[in-house]
C-alpha positions as CSV (number, residue, x, y, z in Angstrom):
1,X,88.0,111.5,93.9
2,X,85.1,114.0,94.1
3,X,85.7,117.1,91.9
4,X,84.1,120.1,93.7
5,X,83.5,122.5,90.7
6,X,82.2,125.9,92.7
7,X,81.9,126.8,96.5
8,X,77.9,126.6,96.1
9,X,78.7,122.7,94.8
10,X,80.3,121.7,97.9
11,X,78.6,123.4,100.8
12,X,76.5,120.0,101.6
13,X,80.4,118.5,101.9
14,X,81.7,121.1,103.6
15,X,78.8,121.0,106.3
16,X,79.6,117.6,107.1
17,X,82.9,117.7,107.3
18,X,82.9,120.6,110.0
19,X,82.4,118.5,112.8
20,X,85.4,117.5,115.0
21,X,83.4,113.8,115.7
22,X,82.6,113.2,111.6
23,X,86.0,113.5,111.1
24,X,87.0,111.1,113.9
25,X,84.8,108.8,111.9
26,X,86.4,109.3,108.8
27,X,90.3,108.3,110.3
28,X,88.7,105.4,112.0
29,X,87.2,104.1,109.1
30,X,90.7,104.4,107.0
31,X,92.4,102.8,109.9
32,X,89.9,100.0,110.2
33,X,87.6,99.5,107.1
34,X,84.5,97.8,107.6
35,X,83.8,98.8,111.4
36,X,80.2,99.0,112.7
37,X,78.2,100.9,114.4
38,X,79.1,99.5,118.2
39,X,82.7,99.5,117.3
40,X,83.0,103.0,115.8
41,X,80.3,104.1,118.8
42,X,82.7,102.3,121.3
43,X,86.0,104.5,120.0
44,X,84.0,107.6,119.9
45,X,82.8,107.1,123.2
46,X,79.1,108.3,122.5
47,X,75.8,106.2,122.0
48,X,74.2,104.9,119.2
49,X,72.1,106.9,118.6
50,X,74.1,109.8,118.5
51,X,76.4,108.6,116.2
52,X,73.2,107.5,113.7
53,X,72.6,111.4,112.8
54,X,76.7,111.6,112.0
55,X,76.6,108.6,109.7
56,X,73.6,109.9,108.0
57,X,75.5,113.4,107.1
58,X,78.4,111.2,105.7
59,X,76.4,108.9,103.7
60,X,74.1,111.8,102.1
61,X,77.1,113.3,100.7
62,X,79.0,109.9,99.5
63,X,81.4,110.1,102.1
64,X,81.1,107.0,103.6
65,X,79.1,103.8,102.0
66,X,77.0,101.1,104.2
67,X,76.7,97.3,103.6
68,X,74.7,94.8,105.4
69,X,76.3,91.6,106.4
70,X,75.0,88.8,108.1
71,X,76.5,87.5,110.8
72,X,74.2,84.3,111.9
73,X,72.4,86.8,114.3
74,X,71.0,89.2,111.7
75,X,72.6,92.0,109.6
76,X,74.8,93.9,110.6
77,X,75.9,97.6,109.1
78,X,79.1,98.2,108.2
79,X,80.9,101.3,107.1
80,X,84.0,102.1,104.6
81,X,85.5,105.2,102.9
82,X,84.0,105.8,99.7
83,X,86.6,108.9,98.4
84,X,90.3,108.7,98.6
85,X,90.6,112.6,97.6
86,X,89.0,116.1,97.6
87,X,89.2,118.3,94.8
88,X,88.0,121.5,95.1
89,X,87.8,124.6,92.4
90,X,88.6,127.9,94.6
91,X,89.2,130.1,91.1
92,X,86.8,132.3,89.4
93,X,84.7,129.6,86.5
94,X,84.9,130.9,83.6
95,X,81.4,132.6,82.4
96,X,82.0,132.5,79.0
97,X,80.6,130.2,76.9
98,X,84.3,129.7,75.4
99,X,83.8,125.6,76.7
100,X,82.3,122.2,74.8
101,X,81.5,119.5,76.9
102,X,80.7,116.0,76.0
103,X,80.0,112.2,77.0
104,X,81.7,108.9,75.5
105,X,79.9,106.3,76.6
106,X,82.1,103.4,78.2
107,X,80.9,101.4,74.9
108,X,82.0,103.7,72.3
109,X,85.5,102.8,72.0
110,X,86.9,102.9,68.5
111,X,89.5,100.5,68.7
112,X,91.1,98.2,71.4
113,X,93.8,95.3,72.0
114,X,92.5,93.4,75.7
115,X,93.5,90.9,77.4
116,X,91.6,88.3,79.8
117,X,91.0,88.5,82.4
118,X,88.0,90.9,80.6
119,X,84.6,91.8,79.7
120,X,82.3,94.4,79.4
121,X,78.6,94.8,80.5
122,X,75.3,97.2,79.7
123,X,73.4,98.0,82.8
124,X,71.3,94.8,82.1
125,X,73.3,92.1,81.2
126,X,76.8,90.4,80.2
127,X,77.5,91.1,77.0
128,X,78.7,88.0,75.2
129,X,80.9,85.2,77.8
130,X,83.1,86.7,80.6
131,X,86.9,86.3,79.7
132,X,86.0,85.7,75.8
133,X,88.2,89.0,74.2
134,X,86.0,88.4,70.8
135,X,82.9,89.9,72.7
136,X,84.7,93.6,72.7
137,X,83.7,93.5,68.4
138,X,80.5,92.6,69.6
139,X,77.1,94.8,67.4
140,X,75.9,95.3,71.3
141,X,79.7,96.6,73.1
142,X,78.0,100.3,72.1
143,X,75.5,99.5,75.2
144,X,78.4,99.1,77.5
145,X,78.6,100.9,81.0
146,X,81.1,99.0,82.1
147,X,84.6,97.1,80.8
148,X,87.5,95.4,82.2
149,X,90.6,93.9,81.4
150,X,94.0,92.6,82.3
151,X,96.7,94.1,79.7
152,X,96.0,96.2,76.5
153,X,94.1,99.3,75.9
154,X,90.5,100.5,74.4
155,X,91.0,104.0,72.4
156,X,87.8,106.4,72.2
157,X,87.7,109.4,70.1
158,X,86.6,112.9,71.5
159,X,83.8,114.8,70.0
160,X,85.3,117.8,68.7
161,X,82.6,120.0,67.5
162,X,84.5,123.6,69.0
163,X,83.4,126.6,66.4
164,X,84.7,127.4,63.1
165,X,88.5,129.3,63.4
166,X,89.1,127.9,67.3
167,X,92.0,126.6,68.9
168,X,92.0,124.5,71.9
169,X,93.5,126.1,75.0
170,X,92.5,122.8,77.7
171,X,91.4,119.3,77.5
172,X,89.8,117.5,81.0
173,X,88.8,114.3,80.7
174,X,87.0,112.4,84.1
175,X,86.3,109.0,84.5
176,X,86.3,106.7,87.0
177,X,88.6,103.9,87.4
178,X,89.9,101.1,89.0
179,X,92.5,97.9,88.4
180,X,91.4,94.4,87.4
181,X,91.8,91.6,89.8
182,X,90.3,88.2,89.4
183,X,86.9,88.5,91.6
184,X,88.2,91.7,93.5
185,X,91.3,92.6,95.4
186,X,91.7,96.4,97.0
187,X,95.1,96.0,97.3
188,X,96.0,95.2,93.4
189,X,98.7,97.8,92.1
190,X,97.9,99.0,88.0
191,X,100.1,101.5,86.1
192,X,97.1,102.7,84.2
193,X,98.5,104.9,80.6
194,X,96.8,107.5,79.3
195,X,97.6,108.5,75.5
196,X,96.7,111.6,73.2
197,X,96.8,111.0,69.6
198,X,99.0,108.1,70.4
199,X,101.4,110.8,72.2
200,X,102.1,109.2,76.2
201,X,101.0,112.0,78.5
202,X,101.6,110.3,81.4
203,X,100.1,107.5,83.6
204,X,98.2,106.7,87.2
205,X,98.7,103.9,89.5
206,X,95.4,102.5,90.9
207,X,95.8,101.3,93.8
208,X,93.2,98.0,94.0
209,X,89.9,97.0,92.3
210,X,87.1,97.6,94.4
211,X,84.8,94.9,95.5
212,X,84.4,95.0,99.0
213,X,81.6,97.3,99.4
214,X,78.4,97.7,96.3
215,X,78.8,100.7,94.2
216,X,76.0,102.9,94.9
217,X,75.0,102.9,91.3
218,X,76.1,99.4,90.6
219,X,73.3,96.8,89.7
220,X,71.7,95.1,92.3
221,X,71.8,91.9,89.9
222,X,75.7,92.5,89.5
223,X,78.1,89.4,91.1
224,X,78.8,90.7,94.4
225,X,82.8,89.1,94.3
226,X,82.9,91.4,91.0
227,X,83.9,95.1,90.4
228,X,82.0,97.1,92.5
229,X,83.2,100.7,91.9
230,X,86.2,103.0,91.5
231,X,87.8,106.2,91.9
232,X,86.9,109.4,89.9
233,X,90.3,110.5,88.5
234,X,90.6,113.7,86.3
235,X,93.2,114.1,83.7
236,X,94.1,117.5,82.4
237,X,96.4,118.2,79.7
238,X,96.9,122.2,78.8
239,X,99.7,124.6,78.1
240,X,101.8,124.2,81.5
241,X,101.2,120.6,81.1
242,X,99.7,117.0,82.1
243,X,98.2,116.6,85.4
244,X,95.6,114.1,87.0
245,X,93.7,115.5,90.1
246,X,96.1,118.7,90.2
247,X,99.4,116.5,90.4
248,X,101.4,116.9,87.3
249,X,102.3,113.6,85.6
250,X,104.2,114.9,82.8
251,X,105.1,117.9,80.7
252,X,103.5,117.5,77.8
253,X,101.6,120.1,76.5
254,X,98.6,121.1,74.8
255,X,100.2,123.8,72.7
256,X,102.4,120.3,70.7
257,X,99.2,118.7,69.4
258,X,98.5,122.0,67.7
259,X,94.6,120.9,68.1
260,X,91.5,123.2,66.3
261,X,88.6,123.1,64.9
262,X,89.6,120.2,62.3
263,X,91.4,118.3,65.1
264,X,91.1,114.6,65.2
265,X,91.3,113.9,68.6
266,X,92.1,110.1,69.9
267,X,92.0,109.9,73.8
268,X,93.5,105.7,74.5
269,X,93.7,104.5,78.3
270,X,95.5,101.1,79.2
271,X,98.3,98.6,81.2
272,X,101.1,97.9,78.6
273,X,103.2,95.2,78.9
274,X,105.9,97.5,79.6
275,X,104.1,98.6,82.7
276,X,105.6,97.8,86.1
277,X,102.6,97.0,87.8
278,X,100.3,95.0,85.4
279,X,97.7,94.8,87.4
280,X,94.2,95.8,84.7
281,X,91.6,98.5,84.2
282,X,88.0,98.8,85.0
283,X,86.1,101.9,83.5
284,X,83.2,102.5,85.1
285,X,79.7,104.2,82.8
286,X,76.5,105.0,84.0
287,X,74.7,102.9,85.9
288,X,78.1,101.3,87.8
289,X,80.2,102.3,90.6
290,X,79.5,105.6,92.6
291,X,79.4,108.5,89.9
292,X,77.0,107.4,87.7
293,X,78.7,109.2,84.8
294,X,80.5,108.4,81.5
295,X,83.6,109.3,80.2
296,X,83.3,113.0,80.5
297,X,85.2,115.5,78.5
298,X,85.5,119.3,78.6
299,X,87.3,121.1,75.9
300,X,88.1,125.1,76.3
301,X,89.3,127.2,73.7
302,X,89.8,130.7,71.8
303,X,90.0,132.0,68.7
304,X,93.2,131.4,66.4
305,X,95.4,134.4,66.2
């Protein structure tokens, strides 16, 4: 998913989607991932060389990734869908300064329960042995950017730093995500769980760990048959309820945490065993996938009354 915030924001997107042929592009590549250039120039019925300055407008703007493969004659470029949703802020922002934001680094967990298959990774190296569950205590799992597992959780807790005498109205939390497959597998169902104070709130089904193409930010020393990237999913929980990407998911409410300034606040993401599709979770940091971003968190609020 790519969250469009304001109208300025997505104008670059919005340019390259107004073009009849870009689109075309776009439904080939879901219908057949991993086309190249003659084959999508074929089905368009235009030349190369036209269809270069289309792909170019796509790929600025993440729409579309490119990988090189060989084919025992050379490379060849192939193409794929990078974003499997639009969201796009049409109301007012608010211009008051009534908002904290912050960052949890993928690493900064404060308690877990995992799984194998698992590990987690700075942007430099393995940290600890792949599949070993004892490395998530590890002194260096702060440098994390990346973690994986099978079954279980990891539970981080949100900076709450809002004013003296505040109430919070709205908590958004993005981050992006994917299943866990041994080596990778796009089509690999995972009823991921999201929980607030240890309160369920509701729950998304990814639906495959990515691997197929490498994540624009991922490392070029990184396994290629690993976790290449995920998608950007945005949970919001505030007084008409739970929702991730503008779906509700639930109907719990901000307003039954009763959350201030004093507030505790616990955010936990995981498969349980009760899940029906146990199929992992990958959260991607900085320096993996295609957002290049932590776990990011925006908290508004207002005075208590």
């Amino acid at each position: 998913m790519l969250h469009i915030k304001t109208l300025d924001e997505g104008l670059n997107i919005f340019k390259a989607l107004g073009s009849e042929i870009r689109i075309e592009i776009i439904k080939l590549l879901l219908a057949n991932p991993n086309y190249n250039m003659n084959e999508l120039a074929s089905q368009l019925n235009i030349t190369n060389g036209a269809l270069t300055s289309h792909i170019k407008k796509l790929e600025d703007c993440s729409i579309i990734a490119t990988s090189n493969e060989y084919t025992g004659h050379g490379n060849q470029k192939k193409y794929s869908v990078c974003l499997d949703k639009l969201l796009i802020d049409l109301a007012l922002q608010n211009t008051t300064n009534d908002v904290y934001q912050a960052e949890i680094k993928v690493g900064h967990y404060c308690n877990y329960e995992i799984y194998p298959t698992c590990a987690l990774s700075s942007k430099t190296k393995i940290i600890g042995e792949v599949d070993d569950a004892r490395y998530f205590a590890h002194p260096d799992h702060y440098d994390a950017d990346i973690l994986w597992f099978t079954k279980g959780y990891v539970e981080y807790i949100i900076p709450n730093f809002i004013p003296i005498s505040q109430k919070i109205d709205q908590i958004s939390i993005s981050a992006e995500l994917s299943s866990e497959a041994p080596g990778y597998n796009a089509v690999w169902p995972s009823d991921i769980h999201f929980y607030i104070n240890d309160i369920y709130v509701g729950k998304w089904t990814s639906p495959g760990d990515f691997g197929n193409v490498k994540g624009i930010f991922t490392p070029d020393w990184w396994p290629r048959g690993w976790n290449q990237y995920g998608l950007l999913k945005m949970l919001v929980i505030n007084e008409e309820g739970t929702f991730i990407d503008g779906t509700r998911i639930s109907d719990v409410t901000i307003n039954q945490f009763k959350f201030d300034y004093k507030s505790t606040i616990k955010f936990k993401l995981g498969v349980p065993n009760t899940a029906h599709y146990i199929g992992g979770l990958t959260i991607f940091g900085k320096n993996f996938g295609n957002y290049n971003q932590d776990i990011n968190v925006q908290i508004n609020y207002s005075p208590i009354k």
